[in-house]
N, C-alpha and C positions, 0 to 999 in steps of 0.2 A: 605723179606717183603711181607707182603700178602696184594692183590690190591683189593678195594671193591667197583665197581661203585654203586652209591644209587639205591635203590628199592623203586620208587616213589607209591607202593602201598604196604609198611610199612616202611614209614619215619614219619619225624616230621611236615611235611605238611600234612598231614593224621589228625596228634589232634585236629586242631580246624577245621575240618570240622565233626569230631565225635562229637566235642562240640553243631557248629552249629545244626546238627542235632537231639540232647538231647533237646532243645532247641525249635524244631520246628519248625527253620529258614532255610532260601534258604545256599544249602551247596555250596562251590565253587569247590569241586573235590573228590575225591574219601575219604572215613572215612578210619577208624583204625579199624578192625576187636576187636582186642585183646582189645581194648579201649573201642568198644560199649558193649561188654558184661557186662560191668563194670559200665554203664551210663544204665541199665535195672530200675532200681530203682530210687523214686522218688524224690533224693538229692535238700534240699534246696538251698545248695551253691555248686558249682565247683569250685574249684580255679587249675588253671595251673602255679606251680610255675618253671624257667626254669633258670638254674644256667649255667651262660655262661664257655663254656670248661671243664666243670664237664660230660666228654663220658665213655664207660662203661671201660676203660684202667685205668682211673684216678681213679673210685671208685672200681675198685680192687686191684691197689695197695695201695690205702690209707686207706682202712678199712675192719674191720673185717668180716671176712664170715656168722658173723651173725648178724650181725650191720641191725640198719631200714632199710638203702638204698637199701645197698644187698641181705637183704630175705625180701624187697619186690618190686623187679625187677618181674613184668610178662613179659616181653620180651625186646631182644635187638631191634631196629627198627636202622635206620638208617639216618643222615643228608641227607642235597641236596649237592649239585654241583651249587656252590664251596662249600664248607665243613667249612665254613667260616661265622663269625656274622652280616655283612647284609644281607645278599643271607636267614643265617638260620633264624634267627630273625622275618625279614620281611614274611617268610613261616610259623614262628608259630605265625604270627600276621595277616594273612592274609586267611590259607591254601590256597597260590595259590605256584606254586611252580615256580624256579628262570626265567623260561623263561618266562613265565607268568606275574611278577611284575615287570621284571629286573632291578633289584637292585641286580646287580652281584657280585659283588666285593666292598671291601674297594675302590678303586679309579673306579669308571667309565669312558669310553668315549660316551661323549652327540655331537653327530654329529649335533643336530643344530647350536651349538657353538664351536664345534670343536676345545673341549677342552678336558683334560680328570681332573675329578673334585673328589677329596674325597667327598665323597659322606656325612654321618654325619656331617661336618664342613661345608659342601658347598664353600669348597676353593679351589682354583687352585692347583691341583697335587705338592705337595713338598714344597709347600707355606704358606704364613699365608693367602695371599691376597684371599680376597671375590671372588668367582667365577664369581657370578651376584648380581645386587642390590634386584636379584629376589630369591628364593629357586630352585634351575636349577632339582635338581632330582625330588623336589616335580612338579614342571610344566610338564616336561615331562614324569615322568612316578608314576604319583600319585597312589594309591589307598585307597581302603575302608576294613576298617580293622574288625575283626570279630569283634569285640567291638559294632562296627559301625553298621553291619549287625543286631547282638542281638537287639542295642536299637531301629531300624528301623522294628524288628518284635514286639518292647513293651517289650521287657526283659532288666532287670538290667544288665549292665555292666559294670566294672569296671578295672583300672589299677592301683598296687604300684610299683613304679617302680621308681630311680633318675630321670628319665629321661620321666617323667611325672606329671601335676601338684597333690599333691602338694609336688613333689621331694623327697622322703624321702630318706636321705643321708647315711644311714646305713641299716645294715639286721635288727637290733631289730626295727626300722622304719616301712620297709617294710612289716616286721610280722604283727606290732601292726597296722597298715592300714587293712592288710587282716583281722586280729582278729574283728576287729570293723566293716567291711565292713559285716561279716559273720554274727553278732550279729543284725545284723538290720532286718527287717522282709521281706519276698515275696525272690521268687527264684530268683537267680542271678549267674552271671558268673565273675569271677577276675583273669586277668594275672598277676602274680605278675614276677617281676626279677632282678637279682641281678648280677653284672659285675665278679664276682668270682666264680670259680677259677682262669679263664682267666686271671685276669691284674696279678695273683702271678706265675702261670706257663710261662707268658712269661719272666719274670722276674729271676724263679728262675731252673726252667726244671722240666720233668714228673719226681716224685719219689723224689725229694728233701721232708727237713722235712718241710721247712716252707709250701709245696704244702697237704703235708698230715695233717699239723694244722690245713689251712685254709680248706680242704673240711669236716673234723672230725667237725669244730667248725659248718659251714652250716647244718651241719647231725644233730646233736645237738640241733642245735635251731630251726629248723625245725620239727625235731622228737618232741618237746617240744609244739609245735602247733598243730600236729596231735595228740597228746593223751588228749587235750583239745577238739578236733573239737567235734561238735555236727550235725546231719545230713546234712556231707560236706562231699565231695570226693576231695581228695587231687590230683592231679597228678605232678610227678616228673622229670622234663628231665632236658637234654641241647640242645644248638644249634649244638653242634660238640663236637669232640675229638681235644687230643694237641698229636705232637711227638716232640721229643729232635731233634732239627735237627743243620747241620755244614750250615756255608751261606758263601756266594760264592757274591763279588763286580762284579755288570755287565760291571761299567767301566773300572776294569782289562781286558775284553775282546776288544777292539776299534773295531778291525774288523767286531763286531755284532753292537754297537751302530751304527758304521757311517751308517749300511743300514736299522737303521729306522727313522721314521717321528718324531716317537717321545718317550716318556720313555712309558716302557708297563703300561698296565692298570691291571685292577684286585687284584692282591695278589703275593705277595712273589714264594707260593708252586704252584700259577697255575695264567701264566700270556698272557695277550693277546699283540697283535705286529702285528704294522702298520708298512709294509714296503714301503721302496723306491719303484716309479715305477724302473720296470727296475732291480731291484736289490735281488729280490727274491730268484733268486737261487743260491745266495751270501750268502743271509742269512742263509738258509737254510741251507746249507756245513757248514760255519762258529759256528752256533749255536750247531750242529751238533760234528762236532771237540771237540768245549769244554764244552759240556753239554750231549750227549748222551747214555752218562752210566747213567745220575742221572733224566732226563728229557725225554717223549715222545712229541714229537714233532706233533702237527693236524693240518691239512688245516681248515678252517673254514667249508667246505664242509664235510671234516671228522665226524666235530662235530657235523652238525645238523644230519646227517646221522646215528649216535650213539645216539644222542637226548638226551645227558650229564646234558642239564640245564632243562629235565623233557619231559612230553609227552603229555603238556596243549596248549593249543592254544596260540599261541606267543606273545610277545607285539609288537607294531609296532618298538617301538627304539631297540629290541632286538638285531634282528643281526647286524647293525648295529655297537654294541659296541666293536663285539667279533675280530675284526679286520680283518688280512688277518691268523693269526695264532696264534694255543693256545700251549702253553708249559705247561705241564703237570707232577707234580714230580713223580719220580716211585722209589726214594729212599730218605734218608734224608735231603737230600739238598736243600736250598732256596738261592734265587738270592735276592741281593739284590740291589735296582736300585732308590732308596731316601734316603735322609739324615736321616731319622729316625735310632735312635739306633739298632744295632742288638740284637734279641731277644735268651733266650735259650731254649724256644721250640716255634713251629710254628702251624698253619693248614691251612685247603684250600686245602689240596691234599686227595688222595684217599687211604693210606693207612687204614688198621684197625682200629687205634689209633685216625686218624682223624675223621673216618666215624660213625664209632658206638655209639649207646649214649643210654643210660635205658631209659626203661618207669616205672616207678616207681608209683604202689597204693597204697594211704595210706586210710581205712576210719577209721571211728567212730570204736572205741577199740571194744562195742556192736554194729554193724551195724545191725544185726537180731535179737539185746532185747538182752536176758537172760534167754533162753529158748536153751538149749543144742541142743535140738531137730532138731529146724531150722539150729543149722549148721550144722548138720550131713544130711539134708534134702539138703542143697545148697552143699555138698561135693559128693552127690549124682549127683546133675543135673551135677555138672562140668564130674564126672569120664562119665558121660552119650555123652559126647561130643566126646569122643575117642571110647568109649564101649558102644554104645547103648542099651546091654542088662543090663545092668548094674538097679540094684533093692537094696533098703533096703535088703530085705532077703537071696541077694547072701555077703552082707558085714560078714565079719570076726567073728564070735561070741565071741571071745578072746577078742574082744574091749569093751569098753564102755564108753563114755563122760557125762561130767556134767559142769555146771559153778559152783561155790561153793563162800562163803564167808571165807577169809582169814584174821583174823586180820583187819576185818572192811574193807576189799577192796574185791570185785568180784575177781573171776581167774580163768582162763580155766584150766580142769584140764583131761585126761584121764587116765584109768586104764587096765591094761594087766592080766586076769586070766588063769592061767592053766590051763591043766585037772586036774590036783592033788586039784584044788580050791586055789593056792595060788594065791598071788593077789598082785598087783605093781603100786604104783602110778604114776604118769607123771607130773610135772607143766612144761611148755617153757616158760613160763612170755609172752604166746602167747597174743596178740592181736584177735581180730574176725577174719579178712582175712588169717593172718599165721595157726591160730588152723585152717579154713577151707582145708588150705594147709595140714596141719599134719595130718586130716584122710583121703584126697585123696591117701597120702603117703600111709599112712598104709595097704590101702584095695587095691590100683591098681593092683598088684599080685595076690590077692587073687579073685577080679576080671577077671584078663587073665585065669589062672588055671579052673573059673567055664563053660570057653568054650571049649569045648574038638575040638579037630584038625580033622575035617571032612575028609578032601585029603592035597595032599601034589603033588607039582611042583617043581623038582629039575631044580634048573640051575646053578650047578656050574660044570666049563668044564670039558670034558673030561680028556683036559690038565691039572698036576701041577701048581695050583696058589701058590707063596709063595710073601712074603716080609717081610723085615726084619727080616728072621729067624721064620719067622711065617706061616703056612702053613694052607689054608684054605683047613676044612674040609666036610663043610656043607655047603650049602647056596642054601634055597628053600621059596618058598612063600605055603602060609598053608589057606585053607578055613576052617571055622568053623562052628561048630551045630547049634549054636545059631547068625550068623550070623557073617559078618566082616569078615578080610583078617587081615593076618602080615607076616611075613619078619624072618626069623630064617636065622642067622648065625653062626656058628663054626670055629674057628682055636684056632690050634695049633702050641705049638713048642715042644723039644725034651724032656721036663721037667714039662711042663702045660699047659693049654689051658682054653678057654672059650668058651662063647657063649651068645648072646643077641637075643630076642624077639623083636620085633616090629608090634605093631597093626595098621592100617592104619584109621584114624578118618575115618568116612565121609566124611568131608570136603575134605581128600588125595585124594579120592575116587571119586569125584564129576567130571563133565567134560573127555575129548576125555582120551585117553591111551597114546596118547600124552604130554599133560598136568599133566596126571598122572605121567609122568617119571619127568617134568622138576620141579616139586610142592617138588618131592624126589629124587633129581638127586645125592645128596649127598650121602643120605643111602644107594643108590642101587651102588655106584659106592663101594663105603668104602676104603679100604686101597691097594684094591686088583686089581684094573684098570676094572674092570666091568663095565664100561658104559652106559649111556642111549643108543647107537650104538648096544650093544651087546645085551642088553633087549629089545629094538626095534625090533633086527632080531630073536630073541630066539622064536621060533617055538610054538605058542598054547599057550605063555602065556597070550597075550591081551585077548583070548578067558574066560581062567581059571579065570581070573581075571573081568571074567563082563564087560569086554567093547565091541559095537557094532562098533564104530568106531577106 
């Protein structure tokens, strides 16, 4: 299982502070790079609409590789910590992130009352009963939601959502709220959200069919809004991802319950625990014993010192809640320690499954008219982002684009001529944003090619690298004539081989040699154990590469 602690400067507390700042408004923390490029334009409506447990695991197994959802994914980003619907929620209704609003978990512990309370129902842990005659999380750890923000800078804001007035109890509800919300005049902003796929994955597990009904039907009737929108930008996520997980009774364990105060707090995959004085290193062992293949086990101290629940300024009830120690799952397993049913998938931990979740753009079918021109003019600025030489006149001359009338409907269409002058049509049943994707495709190549390889830096060892039967042959970084850096790799094996390019944005490029390594720790390492370690101490190459520091 692959472990993914969040990346609090490309998660889902990132969107509505891109929003806020579209906007005009005081942001509460860091934006969405990949979001604001996208919010350049001057859209009358934004709506964020956010499908609870729909992470990027759910809509690849559920739908087609070329479904709305899935080609138009601009980036994976990732939940908070907990990986879970208050913590995420309250981050994409707030962007502050979970240590900031703490609203940590499904169940909190509120030390003024020195209770631990589900938090949505505001009832006693395991209970029906009322926690307080008061709203206990709202008292102690209120905030101001971006909504709230918007209408306090003079901007429209808006919510559909069950769980807002005035309730709309279904998806065609919810749409037809935003529809009508959109149709009204002056720029505005609408969260919209919908409790599914969450309540059918826990219910029925990841990969079942009734999971893949239910996100196909959301896709659907979603996609059926966005090819209606008129200057809106849609945006698509979740609070989290789900895994299939086995659960495990805590009260099978007695020797863990008798040393604590009380049932842990938080969630299921990642739970907090008050222990006995005195009894600590009891629990410890104990917990340990029958949980330590499936669970990592943190001191409180651990935790603030890894900075798990974000790297904002705290709230005062934070720590607080987190007790004396966090269990943490590191394989499929959930404890389970309330009466509620067992579920057949879970989240709240830190796998993949739970962590990752799309950002998904949808706009206007013609976002830039009807005038071919402009897309091939905005496929330029994009390729300009990786390739700053990048021009009209270096693109492919074999291309060519038009929007054309079909049958009484517009349709993006491009054409592929040979030397010979044969000639080939293309439709994709593109949309503006995927056609804008389709000629970036087409010319990136023909783009790399128009920079010829100035010098060349080998650094692959002296030593034999192999793995897997595969034997690296190459691996050197390349400057170029017309500017920019990339990354040439080769291996083989005894029957085939390859090799890939890599060009280094700007943006890779920007800040210390340092930073540069950990921004591409991935690429540079690859299959081969190459290191940021080994690239660090590699002789001349921080030099080759433009960096002073």
């Amino acid at each position: 299982m692959f472990l993914q602690l969040p990346d609090y400067k490309n998660c889902i507390a990132n969107i509505p502070n891109s929003i806020l700042k579209y906007f005009g408004a005081e942001t509460a923390g860091d934006t969405l790079p990949a979001l604001d490029e996208h919010l350049d334009r001057g859209y009358k409506n934004v709506v964020l609409f956010v499908a609870d447990g729909m992470g990027s695991s759910i809509i690849r197994d559920s739908l087609e590789s070329g479904s709305t959802f899935r080609s138009h994914v601009v980036k994976t980003i990732d939940s908070v910590f907990l990986s879970s619907t208050v913590p995420a929620t309250t981050s994409l209704l707030t962007g502050l992130q979970p240590c900031e609003h703490a609203w940590l978990g499904w169940d909190n512990y509120y030390k003024d009352v020195d209770k631990n309370v589900t938090v949505f129902g505001n009832v006693i842990q395991n209970t029906t009963e009322p926690a307080a005659v008061y709203n206990i999380p709202w008292k102690y750890t209120p905030y101001r939601s971006v909504i709230d923000r918007l209408k306090d800078a003079g901007v429209k804001a808006y919510a559909a959502s069950p769980f807002a007035e005035p309730n709309p109890d279904t998806l065609d509800k919810v749409l037809d709220r935003v529809r009508s919300l959109c149709s009204e005049p002056g720029h505005k902003y609408i969260y919209a959200y919908w409790p599914s796929p969450d309540d059918v994955l826990h219910k029925y597990g990841c990969g079942s069919d009734e999971v893949c009904k239910c996100v196909r039907d959301i896709e659907r009737k979603v996609t059926e809004f966005a090819e209606e929108m008129e200057d809106t930008l849609l945006i698509v996520t979740a609070d989290h991802g789900h895994i299939n997980t086995r659960i495990s009774p805590l009260e099978d364990h007695p020797a863990i319950t008798d040393c604590l105060e009380r049932l842990p707090s938080l969630e299921p995959r990642v739970m907090s625990f008050h222990v006995k004085k005195g009894r600590k290193r009891d629990f410890v062992r104990e917990f340990n014993k029958a949980y330590g293949d499936d669970f990592k086990l943190l001191t409180k101290k651990e935790v603030l010192e890894r900075r798990l629940f974000g790297t904002g300024q705290e709230h005062p009830e934070f720590r607080d809640m987190l007790g004396d120690y966090l269990a943490i799952a590191t394989g499929d397993l959930s404890i389970k320690y309330t009466d509620e049913e067992p579920w057949r998938s879970m989240h709240g931990g830190i796998s993949y499954e739970e962590v990752k979740v799309p950002l998904i753009i949808c706009k206007d079918r013609f976002f830039l008219g009807t005038d071919a021109d402009k897309y091939v003019d905005e496929a330029v600025r994009r390729l300009q982002k990786t390739y700053p030489w990048a021009c009209r006149d270096m693109l492919n001359k074999h291309y060519s684009y038009a929007i054309e009338d079909v049958n009484g409907r517009k349709e993006f269409v491009k054409y592929y001529t040979w030397d010979n002058s044969e000639t080939k049509r293309y439709s994709g049943g593109w949309d503006g944003e995927l056609f804008v994707e389709q000629i970036v495709d087409d010319h990136r190549t023909h783009i790399e090619w128009a920079n010829d390889v100035k010098e060349v830096f080998d650094v692959r060892p002296d030593y034999g690298v192999d793995c897997h039967g595969w034997h690296l042959e190459r691996f050197e970084f390349r400057s170029h004539v017309l500017g920019g850096y990339s990354a040439f790799v080769q291996a083989g094996d005894r029957s085939a081989g390859g090799s890939r390019t890599f060009f280094f944005s700007p943006d890779m490029m920007s800040g210390t040699f340092e930073e540069f390594l950990q921004k591409n720790g991935e690429l540079l390492s690859g299959a081969f154990g190459l290191d940021r370690d080994y690239m660090r101490n590699f002789a001349g190459l921080k030099e080759f590469l433009g960096f002073k520091e």
